[in-house]
C-alpha positions in Angstrom: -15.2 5.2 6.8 -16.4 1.4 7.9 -13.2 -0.3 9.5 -13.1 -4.0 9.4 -12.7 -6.5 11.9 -9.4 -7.7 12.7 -8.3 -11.0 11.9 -8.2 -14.4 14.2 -7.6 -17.8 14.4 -10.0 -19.7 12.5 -10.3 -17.2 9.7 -10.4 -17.5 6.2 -8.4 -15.2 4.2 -8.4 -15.1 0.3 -5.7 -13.9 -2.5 -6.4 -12.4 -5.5 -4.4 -11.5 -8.5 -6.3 -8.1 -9.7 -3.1 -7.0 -11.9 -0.7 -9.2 -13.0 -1.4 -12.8 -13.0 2.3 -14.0 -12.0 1.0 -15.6 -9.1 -0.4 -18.9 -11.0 3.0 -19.4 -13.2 5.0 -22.5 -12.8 8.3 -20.6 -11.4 6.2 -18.5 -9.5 3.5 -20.9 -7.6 6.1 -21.6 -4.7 5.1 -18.4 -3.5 1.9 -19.4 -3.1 2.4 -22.5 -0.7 4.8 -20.7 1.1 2.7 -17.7 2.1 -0.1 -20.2 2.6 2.1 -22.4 5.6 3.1 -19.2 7.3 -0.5 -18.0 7.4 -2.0 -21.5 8.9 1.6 -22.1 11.1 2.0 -18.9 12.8 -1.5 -17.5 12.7 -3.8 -20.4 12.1 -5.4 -18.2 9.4 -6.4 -20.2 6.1 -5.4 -18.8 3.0 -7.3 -19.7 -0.1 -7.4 -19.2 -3.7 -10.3 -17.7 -6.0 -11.4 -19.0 -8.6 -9.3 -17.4 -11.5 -6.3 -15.7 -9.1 -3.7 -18.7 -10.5 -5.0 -18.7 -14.3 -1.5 -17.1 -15.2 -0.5 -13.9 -16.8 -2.2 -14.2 -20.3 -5.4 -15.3 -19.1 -5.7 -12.7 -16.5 -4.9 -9.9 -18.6 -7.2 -11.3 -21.1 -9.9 -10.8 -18.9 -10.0 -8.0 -16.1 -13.9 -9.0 -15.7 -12.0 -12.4 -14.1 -10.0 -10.5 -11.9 -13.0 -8.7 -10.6 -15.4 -11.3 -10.4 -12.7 -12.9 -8.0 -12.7 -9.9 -6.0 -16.8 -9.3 -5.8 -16.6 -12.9 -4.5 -14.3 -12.4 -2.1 -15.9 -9.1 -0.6 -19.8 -11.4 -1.0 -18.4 -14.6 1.0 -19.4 -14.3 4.5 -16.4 -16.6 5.2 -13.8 -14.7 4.2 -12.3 -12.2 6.6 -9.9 -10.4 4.3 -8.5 -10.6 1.0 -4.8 -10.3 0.3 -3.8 -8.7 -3.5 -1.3 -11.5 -5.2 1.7 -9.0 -6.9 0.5 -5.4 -8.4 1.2 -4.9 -12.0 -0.3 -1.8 -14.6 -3.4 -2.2 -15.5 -6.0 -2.8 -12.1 -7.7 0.0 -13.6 -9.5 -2.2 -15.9 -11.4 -3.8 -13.2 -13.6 -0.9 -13.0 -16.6 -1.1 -15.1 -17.0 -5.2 -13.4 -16.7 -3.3 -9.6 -20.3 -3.4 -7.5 -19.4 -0.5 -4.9 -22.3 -2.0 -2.9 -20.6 -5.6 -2.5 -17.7 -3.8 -1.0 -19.6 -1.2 1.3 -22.5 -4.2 2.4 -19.2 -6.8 3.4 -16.6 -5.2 4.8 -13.2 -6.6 5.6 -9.4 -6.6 5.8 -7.8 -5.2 1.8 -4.6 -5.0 1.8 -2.3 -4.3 -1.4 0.0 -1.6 -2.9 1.8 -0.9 -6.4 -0.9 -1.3 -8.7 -3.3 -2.0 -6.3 -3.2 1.6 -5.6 -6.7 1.4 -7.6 -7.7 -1.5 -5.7 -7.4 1.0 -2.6 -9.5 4.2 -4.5 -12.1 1.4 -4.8 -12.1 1.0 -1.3 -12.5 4.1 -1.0 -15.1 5.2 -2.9 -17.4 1.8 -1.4 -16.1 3.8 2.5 -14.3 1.1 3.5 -11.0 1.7 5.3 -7.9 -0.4 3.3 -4.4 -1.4 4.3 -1.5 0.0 2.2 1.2 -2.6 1.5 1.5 -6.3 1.6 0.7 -8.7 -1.1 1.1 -12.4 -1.0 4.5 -12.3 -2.9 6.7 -9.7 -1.7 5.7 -9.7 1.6 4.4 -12.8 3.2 6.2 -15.4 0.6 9.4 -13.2 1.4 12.5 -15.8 1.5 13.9 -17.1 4.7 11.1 -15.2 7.0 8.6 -12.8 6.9 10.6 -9.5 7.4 10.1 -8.8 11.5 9.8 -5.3 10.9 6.6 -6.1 8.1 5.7 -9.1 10.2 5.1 -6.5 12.9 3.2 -4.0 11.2 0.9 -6.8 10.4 0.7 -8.0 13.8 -0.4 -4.7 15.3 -2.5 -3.9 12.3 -4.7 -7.0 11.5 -4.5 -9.1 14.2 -3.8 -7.3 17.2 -4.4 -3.0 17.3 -3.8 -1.0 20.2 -5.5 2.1 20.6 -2.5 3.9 18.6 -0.1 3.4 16.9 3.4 4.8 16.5 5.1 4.3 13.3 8.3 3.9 13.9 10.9 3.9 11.2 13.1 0.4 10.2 16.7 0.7 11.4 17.9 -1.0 8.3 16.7 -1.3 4.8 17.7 -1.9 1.1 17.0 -0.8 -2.0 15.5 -2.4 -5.3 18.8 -2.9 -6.5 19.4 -5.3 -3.5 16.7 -7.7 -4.1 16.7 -11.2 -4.3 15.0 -12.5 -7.4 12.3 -15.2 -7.2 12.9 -18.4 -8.0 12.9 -21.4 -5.7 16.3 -21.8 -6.4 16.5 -19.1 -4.0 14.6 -19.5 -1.1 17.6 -19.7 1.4 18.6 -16.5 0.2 17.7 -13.5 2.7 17.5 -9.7 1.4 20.9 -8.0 2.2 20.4 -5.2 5.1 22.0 -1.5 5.7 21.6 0.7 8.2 18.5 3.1 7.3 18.8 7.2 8.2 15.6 7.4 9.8 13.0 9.7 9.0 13.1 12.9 7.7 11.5 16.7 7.4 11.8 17.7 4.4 9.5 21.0 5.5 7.2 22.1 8.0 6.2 22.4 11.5 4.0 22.1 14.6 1.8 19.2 14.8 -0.6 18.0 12.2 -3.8 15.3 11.8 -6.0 14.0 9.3 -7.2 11.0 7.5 -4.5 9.2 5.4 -5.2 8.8 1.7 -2.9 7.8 -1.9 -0.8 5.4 -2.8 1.8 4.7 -5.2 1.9 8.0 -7.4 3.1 6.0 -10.4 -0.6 5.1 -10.3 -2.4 8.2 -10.4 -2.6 9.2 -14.0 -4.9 6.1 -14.8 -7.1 7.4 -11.9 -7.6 10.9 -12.8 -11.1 11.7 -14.7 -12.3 8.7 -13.3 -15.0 7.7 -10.7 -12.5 6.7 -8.5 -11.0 9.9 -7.8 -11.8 12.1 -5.2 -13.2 15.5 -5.7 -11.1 18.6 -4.1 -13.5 18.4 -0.8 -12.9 14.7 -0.4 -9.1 15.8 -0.1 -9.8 19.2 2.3 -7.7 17.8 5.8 -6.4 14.8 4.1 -2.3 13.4 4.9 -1.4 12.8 1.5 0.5 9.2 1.4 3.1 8.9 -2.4 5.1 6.5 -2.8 6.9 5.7 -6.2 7.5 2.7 -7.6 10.4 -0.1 -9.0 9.9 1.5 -12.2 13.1 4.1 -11.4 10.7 7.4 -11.9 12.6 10.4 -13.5 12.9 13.4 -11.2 11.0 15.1 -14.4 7.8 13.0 -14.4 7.2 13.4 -10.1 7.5 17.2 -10.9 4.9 17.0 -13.0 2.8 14.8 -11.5 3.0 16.8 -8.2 2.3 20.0 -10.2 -0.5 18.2 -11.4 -1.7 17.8 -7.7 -1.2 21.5 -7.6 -3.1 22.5 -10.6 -6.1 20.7 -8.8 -5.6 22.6 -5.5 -4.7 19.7 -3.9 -1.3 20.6 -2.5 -3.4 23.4 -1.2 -6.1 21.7 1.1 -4.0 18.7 2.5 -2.5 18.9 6.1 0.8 17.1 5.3 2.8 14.9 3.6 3.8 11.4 4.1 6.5 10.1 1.2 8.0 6.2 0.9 11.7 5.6 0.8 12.8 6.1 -2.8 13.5 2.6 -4.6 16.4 3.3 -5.5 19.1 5.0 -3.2 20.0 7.6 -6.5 16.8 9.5 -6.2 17.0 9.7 -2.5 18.4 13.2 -2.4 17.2 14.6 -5.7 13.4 13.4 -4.8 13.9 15.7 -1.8 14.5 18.6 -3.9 11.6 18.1 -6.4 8.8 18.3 -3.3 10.9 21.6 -1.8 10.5 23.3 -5.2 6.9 21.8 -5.9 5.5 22.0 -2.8 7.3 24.5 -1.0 7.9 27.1 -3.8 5.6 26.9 -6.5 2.3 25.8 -4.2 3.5 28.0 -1.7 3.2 25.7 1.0 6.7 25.8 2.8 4.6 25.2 6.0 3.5 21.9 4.5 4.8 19.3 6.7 6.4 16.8 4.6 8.1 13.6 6.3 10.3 11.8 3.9 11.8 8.0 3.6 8.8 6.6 5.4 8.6 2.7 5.1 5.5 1.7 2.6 5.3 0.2 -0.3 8.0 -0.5 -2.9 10.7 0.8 0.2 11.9 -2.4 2.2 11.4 -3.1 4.6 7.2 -1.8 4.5 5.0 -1.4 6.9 1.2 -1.3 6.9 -0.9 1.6 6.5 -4.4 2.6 7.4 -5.9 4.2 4.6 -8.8 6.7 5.9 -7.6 6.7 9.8 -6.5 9.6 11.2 -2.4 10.0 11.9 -0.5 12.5 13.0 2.7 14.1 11.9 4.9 15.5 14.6 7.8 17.6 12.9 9.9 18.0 15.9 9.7 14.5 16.7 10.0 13.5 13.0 7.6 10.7 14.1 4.1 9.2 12.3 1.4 8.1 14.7 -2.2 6.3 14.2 -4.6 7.7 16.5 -7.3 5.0 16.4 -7.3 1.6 16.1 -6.3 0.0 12.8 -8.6 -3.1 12.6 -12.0 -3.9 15.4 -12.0 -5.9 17.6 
């Protein structure tokens, strides 16, 4: 997998809306100016637009060939050190007749998204370029009041400035979706309510374990499957396996099914672990548990399976940022998630 360079001062970084265009709509565009002053004042990193990633929500879903021709653009402009996904959405998937694999694989840089842009990431993928899992321009650096420290972190070690590892430590407080602060600049001096957060925790499993994170947001996957994007059983052999779900309050009956799907293609079978997001809502907390100990450890027969549970990424909050094809490791006596190289180069 080609890693990217980290980013500096001086760089150019563009946003693109690749799902939903909510980004360019008047009671949204706030977000916008305020992710682009953070990025210039704290990091002196520029962000820009492309050309059709504020044309609104109609136009956008009018025409995914749009979305990806902002994204091809993004990937061809030597200028540009990374591109930052707008909001995620239900339909990225679209975009995939208009991708050029070779663009991607020929320029690589700094992709980071999550949600919907769980495609986006597959892309990546496919082109052998290693993506960052989580933060888009809304949720995450337009975030009210401050850029979460635990997030702002995450990016800081990631992006900007990687160590030779990295130990992913869990938030000592989070919330849950039904905690969030709507958008609207009415309010911006609002700040997401905090509660203490448990930690991480083993679901199953033992001993030590390493491989190359890949996944996403498992909402996602069904548009994936059949597809190019999606890997082939060998692809997967030695894999950590990263699900998260999403706002969309998933019933307990559709993750069974969609990890017995996983099964049924031997998936569950070849991985080396596990890692699983912090539920969105606090309700499914305990009875997600149960559906990956009767999935994974009784029907795949994989009760060895490490599986570490309420991990910050993606729709959890606060997120960190992921890695996607890095090697981590999964300690299950230490309950702890480590990246073993460097996230970004130097």
């Amino acid at each position: 997998m080609i890693k990217p360079k980290c980013l500096r001062r001086g760089d150019k970084a563009a946003v693109v809306s690749l799902s939903r265009g909510m980004l360019g709509e008047e009671p949204f565009i706030h977000k916008f100016y305020l992710a682009k002053k953070r990025l210039w004042d704290d990091y002196g990193v520029e962000l820009v637009t492309m050309p059709n990633a504020l044309k609104g929500i109609d136009y956008l879903y009018r025409h995914p060939e749009k979305r990806a021709e902002d994204l091809m653009d993004a990937f061809a402009d030597k200028s540009i050190k990374a591109v930052f996904c707008a909001i995620g959405g239900d339909d990225a998937i679209r975009l995939l007749p208009f991708i050029d694999f070779d663009i991607i694989r020929n320029n690589p840089k700094i992709f980071t998204g999550f949600s919907d842009s769980t495609t986006n990431h597959f892309m990546m993928h496919k082109a052998g370029l290693v993506s960052y899992y989580g933060l888009s321009v809304m949720n995450n650096l337009a975030e009210y009041v401050e850029i979460n420290p635990y997030t702002k972190q995450a990016m800081e070690k990631t992006l900007f400035s990687p160590s030779q590892t990295l130990d992913i430590g869990a938030s000592e407080y989070c919330s849950y979706e039904t905690d969030k602060i709507w958008w609207g600049e009415e309010h911006m001096g609002e700040e997401t309510p905090k509660f203490p957060n448990s930690g991480y925790e083993l679901i199953q499993g033992e001993g030590t374990v390493q491989g190359e994170l890949l996944g996403g947001c498992v909402d996602v996957f069904p548009q994936l499957l059949g597809t190019s994007l999606w890997p082939d059983l060998e692809d997967w052999k030695g894999k950590i396996l990263l699900l998260e779900t999403s706002e969309s309050d998933m019933p307990e009956d559709m993750l069974t099914w969609l990890l017995r799907n996983l099964q049924a293609q031997g998936i569950l079978s070849v991985i080396k672990g596990i890692v699983v997001g912090k539920p969105a809502y606090k309700e499914k907390y305990d009875s997600y548990k149960e559906v990956y100990k009767k999935v994974v450890g009784f029907e795949a027969k994989r009760p060895e399976l490490p599986i570490l549970y309420n991990v910050n990424v993606g729709h959890a909050y606060p997120t960190a940022l992921f890695p996607l094809g890095l090697k981590y490791e999964i300690n299950c006596e230490k309950k702890s998630l480590t990246l073993l190289e460097k996230a970004t180069e130097d």
